[in-house]
Every structure is written in structure tokens, then in C-alpha cells.
N, C-alpha and C positions, 0 to 999 in steps of 0.2 A: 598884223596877221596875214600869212599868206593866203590868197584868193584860193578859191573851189576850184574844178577842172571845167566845173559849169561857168563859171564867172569869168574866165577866161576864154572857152567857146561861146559864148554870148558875145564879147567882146570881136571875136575875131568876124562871130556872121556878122555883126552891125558896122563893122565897120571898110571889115574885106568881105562880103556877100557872094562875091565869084570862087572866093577860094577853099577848096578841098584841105582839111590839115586831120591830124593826129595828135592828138597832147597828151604827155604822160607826165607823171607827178613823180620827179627821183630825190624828193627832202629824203626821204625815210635815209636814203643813200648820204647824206651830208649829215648826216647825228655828227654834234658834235664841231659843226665846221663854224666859224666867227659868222658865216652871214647867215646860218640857221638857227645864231643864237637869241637873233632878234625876232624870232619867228618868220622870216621871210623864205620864200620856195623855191627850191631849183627845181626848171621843168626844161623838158627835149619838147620842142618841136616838129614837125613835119608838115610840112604846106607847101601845096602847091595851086599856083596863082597865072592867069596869065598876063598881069601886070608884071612881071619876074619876064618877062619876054625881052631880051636885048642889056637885060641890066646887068652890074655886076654883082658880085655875092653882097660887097660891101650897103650897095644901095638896098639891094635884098633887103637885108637884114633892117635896113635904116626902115624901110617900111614898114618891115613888124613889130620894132621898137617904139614906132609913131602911135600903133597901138596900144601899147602900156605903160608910157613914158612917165605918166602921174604915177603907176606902180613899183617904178624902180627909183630906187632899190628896197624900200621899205616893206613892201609886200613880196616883190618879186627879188632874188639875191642874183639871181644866175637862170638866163634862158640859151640852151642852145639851140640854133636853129638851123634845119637843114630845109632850104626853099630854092624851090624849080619852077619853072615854065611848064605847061600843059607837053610842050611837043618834046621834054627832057625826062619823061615820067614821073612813076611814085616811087 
């Protein structure tokens, strides 16, 4: 069963507490797709961190993966993430 939008910002303050994000829930947008048949959720992120200072996308993203790693794939199918540094904006 895919996580809440709550379950997942709880997640993101306990674990990145500095970081500013945006989560949006787009299953309703995958009816139908193999990794929403198992009940798991595609969500867009938006976060910005300034741990994300000097890094590349790749490690980016490897950060906010650390946060839900026990959730993928099972809960979570597909997270896209778009993550910046404070001095790159929102």
C-alpha cells in the first residue's frame, strides 16, 4: 500500500529537518501502469536542501532515496525528484 503525503513529509522532516520540499501524489495519473498494480505510488518531488550544495544530481537524488529505501519499490513505484541547494532556488 502506497504511503500518505503525510507519511512521507514526516519522513522527509525526521530525517532531512533543514529541507524545504513540495510532494505531490500523481498514482491517480498511472491507472492502470504495472507498478500501480501492486498498489504502489508515483510521486514528483520538490526539495530543496543545503546538503544538495556542491553535489551532483546523481548524489541528490541518492540522498532522498536514503530516505525511503525500505519503501521502494513496494510502497513507492516511481519518485521523481527535482532537488536544489538554497543559493539555486525553488
Amino acid at each position: 500500500m502506497r504511503p500518505t503525503l503525510d507519511e512521507i513529509s514526516q519522513r522527509l522532516r525526521e530525517r532531512m529537518p533543514e529541507a524545504q520540499f513540495d510532494i505531490d501524489d500523481d498514482s491517480h495519473r498511472h491507472a492502470g501502469h504495472a507498478g500501480a498494480a501492486g498498489g504502489a505510488g508515483h510521486y514528483r518531488l520538490q526539495i530543496v536542501s543545503p546538503r544538495f550544495a556542491g553535489l551532483s544530481t546523481v548524489a541528490r537524488h541518492r540522498l532522498v532515496y536514503d530516505c525511503f529505501g525500505d519503501w521502494m519499490p513496494h510502497r513507492i513505484h516511481a519518485l521523481s525528484i527535482v532537488a536544489r541547494s538554497p543559493d539555486e532556488g525553488a
